[in-house]
C-alpha positions as CSV (number, residue, x, y, z in Angstrom):
1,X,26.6,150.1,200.7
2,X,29.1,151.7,202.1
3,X,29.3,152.6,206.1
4,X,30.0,156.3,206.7
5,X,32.3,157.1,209.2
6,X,31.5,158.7,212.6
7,X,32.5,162.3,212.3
8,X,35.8,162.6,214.6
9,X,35.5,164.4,218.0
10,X,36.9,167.8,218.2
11,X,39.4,168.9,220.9
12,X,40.8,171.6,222.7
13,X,44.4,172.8,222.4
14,X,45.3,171.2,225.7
15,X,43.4,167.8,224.8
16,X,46.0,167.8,221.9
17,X,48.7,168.6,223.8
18,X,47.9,165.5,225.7
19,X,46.8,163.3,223.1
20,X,50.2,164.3,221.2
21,X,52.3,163.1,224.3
22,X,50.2,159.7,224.3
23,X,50.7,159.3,220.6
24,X,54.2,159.9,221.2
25,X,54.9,157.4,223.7
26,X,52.7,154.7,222.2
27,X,55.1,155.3,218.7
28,X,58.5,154.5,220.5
29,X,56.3,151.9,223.2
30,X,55.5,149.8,220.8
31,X,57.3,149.3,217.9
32,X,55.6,146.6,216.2
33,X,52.3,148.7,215.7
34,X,53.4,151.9,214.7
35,X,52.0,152.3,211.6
36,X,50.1,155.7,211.1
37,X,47.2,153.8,210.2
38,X,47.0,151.4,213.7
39,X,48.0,154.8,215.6
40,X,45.2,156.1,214.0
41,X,42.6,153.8,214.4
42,X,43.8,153.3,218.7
43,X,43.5,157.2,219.0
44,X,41.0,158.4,216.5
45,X,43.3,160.6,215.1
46,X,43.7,161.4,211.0
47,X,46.4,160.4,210.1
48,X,48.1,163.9,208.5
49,X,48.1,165.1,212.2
50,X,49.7,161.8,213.0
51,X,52.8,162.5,210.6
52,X,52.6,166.4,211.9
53,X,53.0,165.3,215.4
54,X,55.8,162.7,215.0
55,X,57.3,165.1,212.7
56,X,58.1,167.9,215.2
57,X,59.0,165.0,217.5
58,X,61.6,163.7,215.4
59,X,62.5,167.2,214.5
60,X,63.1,168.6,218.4
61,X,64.9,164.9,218.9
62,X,67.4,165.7,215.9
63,X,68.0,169.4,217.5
64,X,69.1,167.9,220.8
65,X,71.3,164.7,219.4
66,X,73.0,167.8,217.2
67,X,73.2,170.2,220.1
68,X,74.8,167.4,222.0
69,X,77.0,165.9,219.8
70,X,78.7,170.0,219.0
71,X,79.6,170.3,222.6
């Protein structure tokens, strides 16, 4: 038999804001375990919002480097 999964704990906006800047950190902290599925599993986090919020990370990081390099 399979085990069913605990349904995931919902979270304000401002609980995500601060889970996003944890999830953030803990991606460039520690670069042998960044796999979506460890980040995942450490946070309780699915791992679509995972790519979302690394996504727009990456994203805002590629703005600046560009917006740097142009000056």
């Amino acid at each position: 038999m399979e085990k069913r999964k605990a349904k995931r704990k919902s979270r304000s906006p401002r609980q995500w804001e601060i889970m996003s800047k944890k999830i953030i950190e803990y991606f460039y902290s520690h670069p042998h375990a960044n796999s979506h599925n460890e980040i995942s599993e450490k946070f309780d986090v699915d791992k679509a919002r995972i790519q979302r919020i690394l996504a727009k990370e990456l994203a805002r990081r590629f703005e600046y480097a560009k917006k740097v390099r142009n000056q």
